[in-house]
C-alpha positions in Angstrom: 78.0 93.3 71.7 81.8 91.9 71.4 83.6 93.4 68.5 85.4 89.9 67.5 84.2 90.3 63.8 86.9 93.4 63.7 89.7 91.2 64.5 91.3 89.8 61.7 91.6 85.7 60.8 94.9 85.7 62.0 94.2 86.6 65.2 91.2 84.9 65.5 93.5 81.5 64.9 96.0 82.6 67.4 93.2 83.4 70.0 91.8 79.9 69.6 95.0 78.6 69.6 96.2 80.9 73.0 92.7 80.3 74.7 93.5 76.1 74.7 96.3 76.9 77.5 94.4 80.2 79.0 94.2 78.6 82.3 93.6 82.0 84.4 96.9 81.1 85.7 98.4 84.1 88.0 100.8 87.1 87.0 103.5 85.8 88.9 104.7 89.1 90.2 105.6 86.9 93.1 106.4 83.4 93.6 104.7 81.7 95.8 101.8 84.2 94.3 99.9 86.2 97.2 97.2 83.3 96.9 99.5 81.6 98.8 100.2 84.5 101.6 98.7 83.0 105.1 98.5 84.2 108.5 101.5 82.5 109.8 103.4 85.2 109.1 102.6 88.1 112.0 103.9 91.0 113.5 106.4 89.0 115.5 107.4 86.5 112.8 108.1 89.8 110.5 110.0 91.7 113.5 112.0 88.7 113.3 113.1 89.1 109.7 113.5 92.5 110.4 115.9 92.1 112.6 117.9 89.4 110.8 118.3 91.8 107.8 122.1 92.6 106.6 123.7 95.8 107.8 125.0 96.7 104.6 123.2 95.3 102.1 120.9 98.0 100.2 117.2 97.7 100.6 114.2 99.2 98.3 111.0 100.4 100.1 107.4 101.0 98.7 105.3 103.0 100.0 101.1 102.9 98.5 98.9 105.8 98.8 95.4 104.7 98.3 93.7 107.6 97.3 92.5 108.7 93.9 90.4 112.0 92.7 87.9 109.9 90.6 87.5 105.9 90.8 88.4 104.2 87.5 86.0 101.5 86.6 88.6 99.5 85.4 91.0 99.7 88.6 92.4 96.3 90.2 94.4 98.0 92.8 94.2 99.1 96.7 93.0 102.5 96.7 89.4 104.9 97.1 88.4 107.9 95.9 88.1 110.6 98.1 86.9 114.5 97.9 88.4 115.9 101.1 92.0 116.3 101.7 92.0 115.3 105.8 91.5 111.5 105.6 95.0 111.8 103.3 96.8 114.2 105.7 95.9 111.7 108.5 96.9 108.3 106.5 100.7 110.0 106.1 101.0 110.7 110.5 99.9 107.0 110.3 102.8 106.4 107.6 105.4 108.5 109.7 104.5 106.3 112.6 104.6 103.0 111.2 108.2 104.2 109.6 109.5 104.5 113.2 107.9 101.2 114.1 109.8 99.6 111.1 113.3 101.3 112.2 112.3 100.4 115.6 112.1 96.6 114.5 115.3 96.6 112.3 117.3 98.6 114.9 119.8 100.8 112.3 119.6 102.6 109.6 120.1 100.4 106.9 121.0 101.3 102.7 117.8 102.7 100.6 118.3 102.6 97.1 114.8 103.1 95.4 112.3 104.2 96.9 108.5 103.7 94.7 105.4 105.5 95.4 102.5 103.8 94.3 98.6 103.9 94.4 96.1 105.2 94.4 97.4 108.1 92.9 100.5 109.9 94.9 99.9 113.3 93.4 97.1 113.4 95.5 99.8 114.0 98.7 100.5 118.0 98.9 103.9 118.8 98.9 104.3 119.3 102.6 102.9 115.7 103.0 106.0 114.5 100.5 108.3 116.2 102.7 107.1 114.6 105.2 107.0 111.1 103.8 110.6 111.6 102.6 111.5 113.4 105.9 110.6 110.3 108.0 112.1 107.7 105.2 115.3 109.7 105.4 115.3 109.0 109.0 114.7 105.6 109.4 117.0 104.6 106.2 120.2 105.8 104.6 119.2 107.5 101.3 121.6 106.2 99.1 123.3 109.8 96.9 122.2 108.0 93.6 118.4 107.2 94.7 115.9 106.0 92.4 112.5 107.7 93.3 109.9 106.8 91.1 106.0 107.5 91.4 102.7 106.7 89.6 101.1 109.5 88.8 97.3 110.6 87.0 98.1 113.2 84.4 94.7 114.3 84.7 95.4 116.0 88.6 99.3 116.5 88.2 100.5 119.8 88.5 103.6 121.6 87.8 104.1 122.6 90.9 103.7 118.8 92.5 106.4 117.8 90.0 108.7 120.7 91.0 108.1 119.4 94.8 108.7 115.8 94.0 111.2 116.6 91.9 113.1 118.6 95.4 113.0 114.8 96.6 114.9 113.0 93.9 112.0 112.5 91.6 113.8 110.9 88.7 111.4 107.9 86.9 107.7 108.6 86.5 104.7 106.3 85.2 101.4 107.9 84.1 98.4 106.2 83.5 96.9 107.0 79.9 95.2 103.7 79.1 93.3 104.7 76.2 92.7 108.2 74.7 89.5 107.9 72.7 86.3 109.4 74.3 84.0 107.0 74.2 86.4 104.4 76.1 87.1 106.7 78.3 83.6 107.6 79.2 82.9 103.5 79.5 85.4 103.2 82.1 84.6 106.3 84.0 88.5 108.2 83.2 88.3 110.8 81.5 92.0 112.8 80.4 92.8 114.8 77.2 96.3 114.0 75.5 96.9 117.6 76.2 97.5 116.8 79.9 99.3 113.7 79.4 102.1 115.8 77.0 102.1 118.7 79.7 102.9 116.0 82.6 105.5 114.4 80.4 106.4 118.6 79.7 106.9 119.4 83.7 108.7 115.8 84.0 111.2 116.8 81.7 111.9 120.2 82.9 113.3 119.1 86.2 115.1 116.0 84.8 113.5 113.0 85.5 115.2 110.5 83.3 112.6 107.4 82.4 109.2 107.9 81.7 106.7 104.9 81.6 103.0 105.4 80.0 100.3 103.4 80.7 98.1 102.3 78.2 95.6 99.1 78.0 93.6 96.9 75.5 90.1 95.1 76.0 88.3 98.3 77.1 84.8 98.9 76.6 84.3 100.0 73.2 88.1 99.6 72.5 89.0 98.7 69.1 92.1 98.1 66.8 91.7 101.3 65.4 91.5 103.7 68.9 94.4 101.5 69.7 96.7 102.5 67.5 95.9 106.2 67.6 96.4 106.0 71.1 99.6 104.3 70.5 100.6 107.0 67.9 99.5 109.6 69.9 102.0 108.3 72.8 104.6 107.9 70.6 105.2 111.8 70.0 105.8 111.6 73.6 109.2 109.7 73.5 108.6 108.1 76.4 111.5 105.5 77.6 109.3 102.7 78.5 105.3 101.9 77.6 103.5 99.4 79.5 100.5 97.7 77.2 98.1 95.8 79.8 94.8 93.9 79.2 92.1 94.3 81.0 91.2 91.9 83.5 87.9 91.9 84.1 87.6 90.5 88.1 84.0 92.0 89.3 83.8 88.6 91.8 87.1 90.3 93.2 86.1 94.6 92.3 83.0 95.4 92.8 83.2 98.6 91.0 84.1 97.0 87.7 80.5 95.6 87.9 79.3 99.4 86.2 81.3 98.5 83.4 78.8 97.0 80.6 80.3 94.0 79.6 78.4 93.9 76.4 80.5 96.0 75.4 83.9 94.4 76.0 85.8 92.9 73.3 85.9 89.4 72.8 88.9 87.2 72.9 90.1 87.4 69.1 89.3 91.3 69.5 91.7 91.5 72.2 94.4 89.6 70.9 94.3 91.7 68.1 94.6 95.5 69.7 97.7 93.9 71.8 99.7 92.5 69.1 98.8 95.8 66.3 99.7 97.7 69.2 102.9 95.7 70.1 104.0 95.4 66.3 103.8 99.6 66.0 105.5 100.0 69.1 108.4 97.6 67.6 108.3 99.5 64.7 109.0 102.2 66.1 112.3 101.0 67.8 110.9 99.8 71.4 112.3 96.4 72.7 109.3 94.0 73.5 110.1 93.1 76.8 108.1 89.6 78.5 104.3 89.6 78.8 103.3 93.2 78.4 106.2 95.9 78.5 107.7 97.7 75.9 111.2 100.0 76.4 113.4 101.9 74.2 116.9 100.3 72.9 119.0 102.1 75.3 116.9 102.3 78.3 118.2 100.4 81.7 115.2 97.9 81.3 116.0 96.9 77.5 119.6 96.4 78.4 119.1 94.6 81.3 117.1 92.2 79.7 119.7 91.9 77.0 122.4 90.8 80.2 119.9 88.8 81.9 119.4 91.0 85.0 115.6 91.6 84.7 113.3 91.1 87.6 109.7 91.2 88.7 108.0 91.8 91.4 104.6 93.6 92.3 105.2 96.6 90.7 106.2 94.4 86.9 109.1 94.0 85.5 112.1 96.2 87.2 116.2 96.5 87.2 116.3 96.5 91.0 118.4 93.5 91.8 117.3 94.3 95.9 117.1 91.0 98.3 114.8 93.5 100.1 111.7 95.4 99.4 109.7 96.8 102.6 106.4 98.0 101.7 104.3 100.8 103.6 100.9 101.6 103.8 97.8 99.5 103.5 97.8 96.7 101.9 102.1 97.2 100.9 103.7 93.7 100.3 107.5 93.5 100.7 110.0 90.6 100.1 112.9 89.5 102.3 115.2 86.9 102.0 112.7 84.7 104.2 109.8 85.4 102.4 106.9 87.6 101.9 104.8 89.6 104.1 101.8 91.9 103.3 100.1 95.0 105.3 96.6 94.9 106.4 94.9 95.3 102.8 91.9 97.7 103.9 92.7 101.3 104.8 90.8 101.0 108.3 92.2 97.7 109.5 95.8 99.4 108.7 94.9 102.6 110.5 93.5 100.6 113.7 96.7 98.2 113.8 99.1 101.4 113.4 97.0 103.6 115.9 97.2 100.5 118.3 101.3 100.3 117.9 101.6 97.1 115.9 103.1 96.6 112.6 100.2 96.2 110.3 101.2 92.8 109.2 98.4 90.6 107.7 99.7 87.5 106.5 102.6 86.0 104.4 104.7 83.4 103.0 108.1 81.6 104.3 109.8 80.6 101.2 111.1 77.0 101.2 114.3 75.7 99.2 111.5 74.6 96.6 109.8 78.0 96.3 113.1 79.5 95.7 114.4 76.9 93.2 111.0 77.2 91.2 110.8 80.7 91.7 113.8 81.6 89.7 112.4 79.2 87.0 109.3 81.2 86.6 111.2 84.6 87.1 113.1 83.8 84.3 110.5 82.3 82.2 108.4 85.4 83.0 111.5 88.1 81.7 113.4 86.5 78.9 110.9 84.0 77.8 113.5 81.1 78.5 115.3 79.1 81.1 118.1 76.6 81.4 116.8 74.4 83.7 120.1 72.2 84.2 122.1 75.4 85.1 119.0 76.4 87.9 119.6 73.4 89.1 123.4 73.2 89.8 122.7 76.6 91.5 119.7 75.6 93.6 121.9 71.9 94.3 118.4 69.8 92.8 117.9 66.8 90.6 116.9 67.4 87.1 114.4 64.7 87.3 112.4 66.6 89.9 111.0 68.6 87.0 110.1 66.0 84.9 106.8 66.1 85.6 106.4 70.0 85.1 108.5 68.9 81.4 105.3 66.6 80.9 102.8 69.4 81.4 104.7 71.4 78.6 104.1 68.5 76.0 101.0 70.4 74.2 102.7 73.7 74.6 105.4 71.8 72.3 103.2 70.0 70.0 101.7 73.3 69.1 104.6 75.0 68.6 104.3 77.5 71.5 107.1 76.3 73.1 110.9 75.0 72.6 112.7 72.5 74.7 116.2 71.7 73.6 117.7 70.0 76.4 117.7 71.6 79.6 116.4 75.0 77.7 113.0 76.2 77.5 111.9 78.8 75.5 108.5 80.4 75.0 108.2 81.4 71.3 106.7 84.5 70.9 103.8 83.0 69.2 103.5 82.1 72.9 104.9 85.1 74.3 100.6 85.6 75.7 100.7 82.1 77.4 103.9 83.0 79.1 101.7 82.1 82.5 100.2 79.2 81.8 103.6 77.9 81.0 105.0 79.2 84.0 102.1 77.2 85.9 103.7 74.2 84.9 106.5 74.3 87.4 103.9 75.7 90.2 103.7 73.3 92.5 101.1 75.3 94.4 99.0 76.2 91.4 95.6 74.5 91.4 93.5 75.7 88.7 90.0 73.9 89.7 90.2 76.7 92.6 91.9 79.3 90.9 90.4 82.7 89.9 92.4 84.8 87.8 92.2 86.9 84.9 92.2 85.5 81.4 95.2 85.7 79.5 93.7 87.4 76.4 
C-alpha cells in the first residue's frame, strides 16, 4: 500500500495544493518538446543544416550508448541490457561510420568543446572501443585543448582501470547513478549497488582528476520512505560530490514496458513523495548545496551554482548544463541534437539505427524547425525552468514582440497567483519556491503547443 500516512501535514497540504496545477505538463528539456518532433525533418532537410553551420563557432556533441549490464526497473531512457560484448563492439563501427557521414555532411572540421557520453551505461565500452570513439570524433571535429568530457557511469560495473582509460581521453566531469541505497528499494527496482562501490568510483574519479562529480539519487521508489531518503542523502554527502541530482520517479509503464514489474502497491503516494524531495532538498541546503530549478542541487562554488547566480544556466536533454553551444549533434540511436534551425533526433531503436547507418544514410527520424514563436517562448520557458523567473518585457524587446501577445498565457497564471505559487510584478514572473514543483505547469502556460487533453506525462510529484 502507499505510505502517505508517513508524510507529514505539511506536506500533505502542499501536495494538495501542488496536485491542483499537476497537469503532467512536459520537462521541457526542449522547447518545442520532442512531442512536437515530426517527420519533416529528414536526412536531407538535416544535411542541410549541416552544412549551413558556422565555421568557427564551437559545437557540443553527444554521443548515447544504449547498453546496460542489468535493466533498471525504473529506467525511462534508450538503452537494453545485454550479456555479450559483440552487439556493443559492432554498435561503435556503426558510430565511427555515421561520424564520417556527419563530417561528410558538414564538410570541415568544425570547434568541439564538450563532448557527453550518455546511456545506457558507457562503462560498458572497453577501452579500445573509447579510443576508438574519441579517435573518430577527433577526426571529424577539432577537439578544443580545454574539452569538457563528461560520462554517465553505473558504479556498480566501473572499474579502475575504465576510469584510467577514460581519464587518457579528457575524462574530467562524471555522473553516477545511486538512486537510493537501502536494500529493499533496491531490490524493488531490480538495482542493486553497495555505497562501497559508489565511494570507490568517486575514489578512482578523483585520482586522475576529474573535477565535478554529479550523483544520482531519486524519490518515489518502491518502498522509499523519508527516512531511507535521508540516509541515502547522508550517506552521499561524505562523498563531496560537486553537484547532486534529486529526481522523482516517473512512473510511465503505457510508455516502458519494463516498469510494469514494478509493484505499484508499493509506490508512495503523492504527499509521500513530496515529502522525501523537500527533507531531502532541505538537508542538502543544509549542508551548503545551492538548490538549483526543479530538481538539481550544486555546491556554492561549482560552475553550475555560479552560473545560475549570472544568469547563464541552460537546459537541454541532458538537464540543466553551463554549455552556452548554438549546437549540439547527437550520435547514436535515438541521440537528439539542436541547431540554430531546430531539432532533429536519430532513429530511437537500436535496429532501425543500425539498418539506416549500414544502408549509408544519416539516421535521422524526425524533428522540429523552430519558428520566431518557438524561439521567443522558448527562452521564456528556459528561463522559467533555471532561475524560477522571467522578465517578460526585456524577452520581448530582444525577440522584437508585443507584450500583449502573452496576455493570454498571463491569464492562465491567475490561480498560480491567487494561491500564492507565483509573483507577477510587472513584466516579471517568478515562481516562489513554494511553487518551485509546479515550475512545469507554469511553464505550460506560455506553450502554445501544449495540449493537456492529449498529453501523457509524468506527474509532477
Amino acid at each position: 500500500m502507499t505510505v502517505d500516512t508517513l508524510a507529514t501535514p505539511h506536506a500533505r497540504q502542499l501536495a494538495d495544493l501542488v496536485a491542483r496545477y499537476d497537469g503532467r505538463a512536459p520537462r521541457y528539456t526542449s522547447y518545442p518538446t520532442a512531442l512536437q518532433f515530426g517527420p519533416e525533418v529528414d536526412e536531407a532537410v538535416y544535411r542541410g543544416w549541416l552544412a549551413e553551420l558556422p565555421a568557427h563557432d564551437p559545437v557540443s556533441l553527444y554521443v548515447h550508448v544504449p547498453f546496460c549490464a542489468r535493466l533498471c526497473w525504473y529506467c525511462g531512457c534508450n538503452t537494453r541490457a545485454v550479456n555479450r560484448h559483440e552487439p556493443i563492439g559492432e554498435y561503435v563501427q556503426l558510430l565511427l561510420t555515421e561520424m564520417g557521414f556527419l563530417a561528410q555532411a558538414i564538410g570541415r572540421r568544425l570547434p568541439a568543446r564538450a563532448i557527453h557520453l550518455g546511456g545506457g551505461t558507457p562503462n560498458m565500452l572497453s577501452a579500445e572501443e573509447l579510443a576508438a570513439i574519441f579517435g573518430g570524433l577527433g577526426d571529424a571535429f577539432d577537439l578544443a585543448p580545454d574539452l569538457e568530457v563528461a560520462a554517465e557511469l553505473d558504479p556498480a560495473v566501473l572499474s579502475r582501470d575504465w576510469v584510467w582509460a577514460a581519464a587518457r581521453h579528457g575524462l574530467n566531469r562524471a555522473s553516477l547513478g545511486v538512486q537510493n541505497l537501502d536494500l529493499v528499494v533496491q531490490a524493488a527496482v531490480n538495482r542493486t549497488e553497495t555505497f562501497e562501490q559508489v565511494a570507490a568510483a568517486v575514489e578512482w574519479l578523483r585520482d586522475v582528476q576529474v573535477r565535478s562529480i554529479n550523483l544520482d539519487l531519486m524519490y518515489g521508489l518502491p518502498h522509499q520512505t523519508r527516512a531511507n531518503t535521508l540516509a541515502t542523502v547522508d550517506a552521499v554527502l561524505r562523498l563531496a560530490p560537486e553537484r547532486i541530482a534529486l529526481f522523482g520517479y516517473a512512473h510511465v509503464p503505457w510508455m516502458k514496458a519494463h516498469q510494469k514489474l514494478i509493484d505499484e502497491k508499493a509506490l508512495p503516494g503523492p504527499a509521500a513523495r513530496l515529502d522525501q524531495a523537500e527533507a531531502a532538498a532541505e538537508r542538502l541546503i543544509d549542508a551548503g548545496y545551492v538548490r538549483i530549478g526543479l530538481d538539481h542541487f550544486a555546491r556554492a562554488d561549482d560552475e553550475m551554482a555560479v552560473a545560475l547566480t549570472e544568469g547563464r544556466l541552460h537546459r537541454n536533454f541532458q538537464g540543466y548544463t553551463t554549455d552556452a553551444a548554438d549546437t549540439l549533434l547527437g550520435l547514436g540511436a535515438s541521440a537528439i541534437g539542436r541547431l540554430p534551425q531546430g531539432y532533429v533526433q536519430n532513429v530511437a531503436q537500436e535496429l532501425g539505427w543500425r539498418v539506416a547507418v549500414q544502408t549509408d544514410q544519416l539516421p535521422v527520424a524526425r524533428g522540429v524547425v523552430l519558428t520566431s514563436d518557438d524561439r521567443f517562448r522558448g527562452e521564456i520557458i528556459e528561463r522559467l525552468m533555471c532561475d524560477l523567473a522571467v522578465d517578460l518585457a526585456d524577452v520581448c524587446v530582444r525577440h522584437d514582440r508585443d507584450p500583449r501577445e502573452l496576455s493570454e498565457a498571463i491569464e492562465r497564471l491567475a490561480p498560480f497567483v491567487e494561491d500564492g505559487l507565483v509573483r507577477i510584478d510587472g513584466g516579471r514572473v517568478e515562481v516562489v519556491d513554494a511553487g518551485r514543483l509546479v515550475v512545469r505547469s507554469v511553464c505550460a502556460c506560455f506553450d502554445t503547443h501544449f495540449k493537456p487533453e492529449v498529453a501523457r506525462h509524468s506527474k509532477a510529484i
